[in-house]
C-alpha positions in Angstrom: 51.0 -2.8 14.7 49.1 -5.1 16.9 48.9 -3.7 20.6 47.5 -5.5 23.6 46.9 -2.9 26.8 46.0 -5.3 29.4 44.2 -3.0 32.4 45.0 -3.1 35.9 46.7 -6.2 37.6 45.0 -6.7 41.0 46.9 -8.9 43.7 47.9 -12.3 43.4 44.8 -13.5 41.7 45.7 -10.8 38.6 48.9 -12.2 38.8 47.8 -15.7 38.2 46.0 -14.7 35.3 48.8 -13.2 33.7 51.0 -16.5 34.2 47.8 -18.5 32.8 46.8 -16.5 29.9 49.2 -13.7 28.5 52.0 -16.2 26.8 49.2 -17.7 25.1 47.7 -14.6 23.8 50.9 -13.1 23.0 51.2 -15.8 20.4 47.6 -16.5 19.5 47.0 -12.8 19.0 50.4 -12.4 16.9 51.1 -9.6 19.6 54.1 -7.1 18.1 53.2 -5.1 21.8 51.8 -5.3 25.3 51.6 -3.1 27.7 50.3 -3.8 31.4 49.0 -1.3 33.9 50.6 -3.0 37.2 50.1 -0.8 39.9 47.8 -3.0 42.3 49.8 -6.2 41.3 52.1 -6.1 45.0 48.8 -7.1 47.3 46.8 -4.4 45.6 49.1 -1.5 46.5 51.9 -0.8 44.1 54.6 -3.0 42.4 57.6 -4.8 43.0 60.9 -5.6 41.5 60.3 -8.9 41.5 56.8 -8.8 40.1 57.7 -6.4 37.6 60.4 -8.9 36.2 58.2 -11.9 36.2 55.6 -9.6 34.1 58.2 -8.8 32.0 59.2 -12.8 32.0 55.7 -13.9 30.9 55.6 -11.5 27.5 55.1 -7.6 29.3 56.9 -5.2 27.2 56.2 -2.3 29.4 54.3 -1.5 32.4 52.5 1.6 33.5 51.5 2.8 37.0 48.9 5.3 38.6 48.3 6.9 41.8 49.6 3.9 44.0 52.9 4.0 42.2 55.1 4.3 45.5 52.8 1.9 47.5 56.1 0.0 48.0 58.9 2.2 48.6 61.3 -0.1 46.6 60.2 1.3 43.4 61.4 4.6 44.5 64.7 3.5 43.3 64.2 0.6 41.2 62.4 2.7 38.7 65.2 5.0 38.2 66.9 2.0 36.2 64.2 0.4 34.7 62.6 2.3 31.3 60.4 -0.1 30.7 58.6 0.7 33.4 56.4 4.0 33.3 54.7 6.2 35.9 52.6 9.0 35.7 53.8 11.9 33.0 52.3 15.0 34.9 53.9 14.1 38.3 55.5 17.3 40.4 59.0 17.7 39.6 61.8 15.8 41.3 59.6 12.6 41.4 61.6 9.6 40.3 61.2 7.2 36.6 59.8 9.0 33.7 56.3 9.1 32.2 57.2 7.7 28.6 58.3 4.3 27.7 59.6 3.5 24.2 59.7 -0.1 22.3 61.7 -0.7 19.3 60.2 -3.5 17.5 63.0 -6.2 16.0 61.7 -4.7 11.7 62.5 -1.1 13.5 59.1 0.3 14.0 58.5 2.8 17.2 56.0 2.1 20.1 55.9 5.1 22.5 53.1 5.0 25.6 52.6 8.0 27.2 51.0 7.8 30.9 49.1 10.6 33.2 47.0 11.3 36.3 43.7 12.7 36.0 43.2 15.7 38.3 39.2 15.3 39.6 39.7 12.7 42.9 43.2 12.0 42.3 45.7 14.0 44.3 48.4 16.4 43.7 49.2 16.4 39.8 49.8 18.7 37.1 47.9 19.3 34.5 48.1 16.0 32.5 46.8 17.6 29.1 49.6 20.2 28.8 51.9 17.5 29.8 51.0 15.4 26.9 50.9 18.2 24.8 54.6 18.9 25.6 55.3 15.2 24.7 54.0 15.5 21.2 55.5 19.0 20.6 58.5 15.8 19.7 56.3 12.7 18.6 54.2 13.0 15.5 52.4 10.0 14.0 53.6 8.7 11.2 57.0 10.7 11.4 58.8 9.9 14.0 56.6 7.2 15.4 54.8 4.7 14.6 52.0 3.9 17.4 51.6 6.7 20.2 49.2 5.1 22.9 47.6 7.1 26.1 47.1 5.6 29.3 45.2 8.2 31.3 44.9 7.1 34.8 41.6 8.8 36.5 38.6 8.6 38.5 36.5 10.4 36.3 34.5 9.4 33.0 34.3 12.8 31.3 37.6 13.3 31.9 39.1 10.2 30.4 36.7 11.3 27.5 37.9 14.5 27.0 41.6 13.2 26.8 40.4 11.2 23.7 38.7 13.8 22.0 41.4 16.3 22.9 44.1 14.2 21.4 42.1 12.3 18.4 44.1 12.4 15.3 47.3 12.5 17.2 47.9 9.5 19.0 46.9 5.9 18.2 45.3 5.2 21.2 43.8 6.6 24.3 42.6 4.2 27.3 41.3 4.5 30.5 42.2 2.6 33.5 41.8 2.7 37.7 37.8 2.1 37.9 38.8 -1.4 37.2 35.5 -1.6 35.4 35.4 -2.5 31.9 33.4 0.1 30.0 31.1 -0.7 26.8 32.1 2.5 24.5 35.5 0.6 23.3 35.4 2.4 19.4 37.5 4.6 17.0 36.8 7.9 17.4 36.2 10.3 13.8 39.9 11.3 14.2 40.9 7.8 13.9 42.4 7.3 17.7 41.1 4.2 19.7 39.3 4.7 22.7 38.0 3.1 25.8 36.7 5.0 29.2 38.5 1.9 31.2 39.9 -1.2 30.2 38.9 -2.9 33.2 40.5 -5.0 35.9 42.2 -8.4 35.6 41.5 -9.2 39.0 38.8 -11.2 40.6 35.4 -9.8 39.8 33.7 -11.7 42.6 34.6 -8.9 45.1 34.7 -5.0 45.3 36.9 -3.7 42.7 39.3 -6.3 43.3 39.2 -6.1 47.0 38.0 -8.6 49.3 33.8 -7.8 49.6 33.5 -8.1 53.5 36.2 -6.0 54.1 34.5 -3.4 51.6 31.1 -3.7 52.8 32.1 -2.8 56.6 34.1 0.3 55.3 30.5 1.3 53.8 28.8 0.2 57.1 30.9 2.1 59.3 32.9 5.5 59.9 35.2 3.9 61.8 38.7 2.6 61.2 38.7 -0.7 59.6 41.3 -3.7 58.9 43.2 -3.4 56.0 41.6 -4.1 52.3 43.2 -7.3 50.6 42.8 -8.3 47.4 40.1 -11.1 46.4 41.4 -14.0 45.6 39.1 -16.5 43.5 40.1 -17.0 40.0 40.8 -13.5 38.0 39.5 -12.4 34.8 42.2 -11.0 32.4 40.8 -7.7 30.9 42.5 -6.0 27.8 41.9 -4.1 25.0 43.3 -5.5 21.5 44.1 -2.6 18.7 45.2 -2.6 15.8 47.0 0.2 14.3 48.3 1.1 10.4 51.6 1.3 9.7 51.0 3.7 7.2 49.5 6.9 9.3 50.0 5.2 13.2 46.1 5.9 13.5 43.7 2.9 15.1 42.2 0.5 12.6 40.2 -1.3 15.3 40.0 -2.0 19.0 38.3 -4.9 20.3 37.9 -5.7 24.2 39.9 -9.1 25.3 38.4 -10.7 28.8 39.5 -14.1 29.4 38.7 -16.5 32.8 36.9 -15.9 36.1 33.5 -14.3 36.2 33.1 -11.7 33.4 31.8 -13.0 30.2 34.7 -13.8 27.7 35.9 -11.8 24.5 38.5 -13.2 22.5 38.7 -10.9 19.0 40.2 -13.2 15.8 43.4 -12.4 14.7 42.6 -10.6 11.6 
C-alpha cells in the first residue's frame, strides 16, 4: 500500500499548496492513500466544513486534527457526520467525532489511522498509549488490517519517539506532527514500523512556524498582550512523508520525506 501523510496545513498559503501540488502527486506517486493533518488550515486555528470538503475535493482521503480541533466551533457538529474526518483518540469522554478513520480501498484492502494527543505541553488528555492500546486489542496487522498508521500529535520529541518504539511491530506507521518542523530521522524502525519525529508543515516557511514573523517576534519582545497571530502568507512548501507498506505483513517497506514548493529544499522520492 502506498500512503502519503501530508503534515500540518497552515492557513491559506497551505491551502494553496494543496490545490497546486496534491492532485499531481496523487497520480505521479500512484497514491492508494492520503491522509492530511488539517487542523491550522481555517487561518491557522482549526478547520472548516468547507475547507474540509475542498481537501477532500483535491484527493484527501481523510484528515486528522490536534489540539486546535474546535478552534471553529462548527466542527463541533460537523464532525459528528463526517468519518472521514478524525480527531484526537485519547480525548475526555463526551467530546464529539471519533479518533479512528477507516478507508476501504476499491481491490478491498483496509486503511485504518489512529490519532492522539501527547500529554507533556498539550492540555487535558488521556493517556494516549493506553488509548491506542485499546484500539489494537481489535486491529491486528495483517489480520484484520492491512495498513494501521499513527498520527501522534505532541509537543515533545521523546515522546513522539517512544510512541514508535512502543508500538513497532504493530502498526505500519507512526508519525509526528504539531512542531511543524520536518525532522531528519524519517526511517524503519527494527520492528518494521515507519517513523518520523514530525512530518513538517505545509505552510510558508518564511515565517515563525507558519505564523506571520513580526507578529511572533513582538510576542518574544514583550509580556504584554499582542494582536492576533496570522498565518504567513508567501508561497507554502508541501511537507509529507511517502511510505510504502507490504501487503503481505502491513509492516513499512520504506518511508521517504516528500517537500515540494516554497522555501525548504525539495524531496520528491520515485515511484518504485
Amino acid at each position: 500500500m502506498r500512503i502519503l501523510f501530508v503534515g500540518d496545513v497552515v492557513g491559506r498559503s497551505g491551502r494553496a499548496a494543496i490545490e497546486r501540488h496534491l492532485p499531481d502527486l496523487r497520480r505521479r506517486l500512484a497514491l492508494d492513500v492520503v491522509v492530511v493533518n488539517a487542523e491550522n488550515a481555517a487561518g491557522g486555528y482549526g478547520l472548516t466544513a468547507k475547507i474540509a470538503q475542498r481537501l477532500f475535493e483535491l484527493g484527501t482521503d481523510l484528515i486528522t486534527l490536534g489540539n486546535h480541533a474546535w478552534d471553529q466551533r462548527e466542527l463541533l457538529t460537523h464532525i459528528e457526520n463526517e468519518p472521514r474526518i478524525v480527531r484526537p483518540l485519547n480525548m475526555m469522554p463526551g467530546t464529539p467525532g471519533r479518533g479512528i478513520g477507516e478507508l476501504r480501498l476499491p481491490d478491498g484492502r483496509r486503511f485504518v489511522v489512529l490519532q492522539v494527543l501527547g500529554r507533556l505541553f498539550m492540555g487535558l488528555a488521556d493517556d494516549p498509549m493506553r488509548a491506542v492500546e485499546a484500539e489494537l486489542a481489535s486491529l491486528s496487522l495483517p489480520g484484520t488490517v492491512d495498513a494501521i498508521l499513527i498520527d501522534v500529535h505532541a509537543e515533545a520529541t521523546s515522546e513522539k519517539l517512544a510512541h514508535g518504539h512502543g508500538f513497532d511491530g504493530r502498526v505500519s506507521a507512526v508519525v509526528g506532527t504539531h512542531t511543524h518542523v520536518p525532522t531528519a530521522d524519517h526511517r524503519v524502525l527494527a520492528g518494521g514500523t515507519a517513523f518520523i519525529t514530525d512530518v513538517g508543515m505545509t505552510g510558508d516557511y518564511d515565517s515563525v512556524i507558519g505564523m506571520d514573523k513580526q507578529a511572533s517576534l513582538e510576542r518574544w519582545r514583550s509580556p504584554l498582550p499582542g494582536k492576533k497571530m496570522e498565518p504567513a502568507q508567501g508561497e507554502a512548501t508541501l511537507c509529507a512523508v511517502l511510505i510504502e507498506t507490504d501487503d503481505a505483513t502491513g509492516l513499512a517497506r520504506r518511508i521517504e520525506p516528500v517537500r515540494i514548493g516554497g522555501a525548504m529544499p525539495a524531496a520528491l522520492p520515485e515511484p518504485h
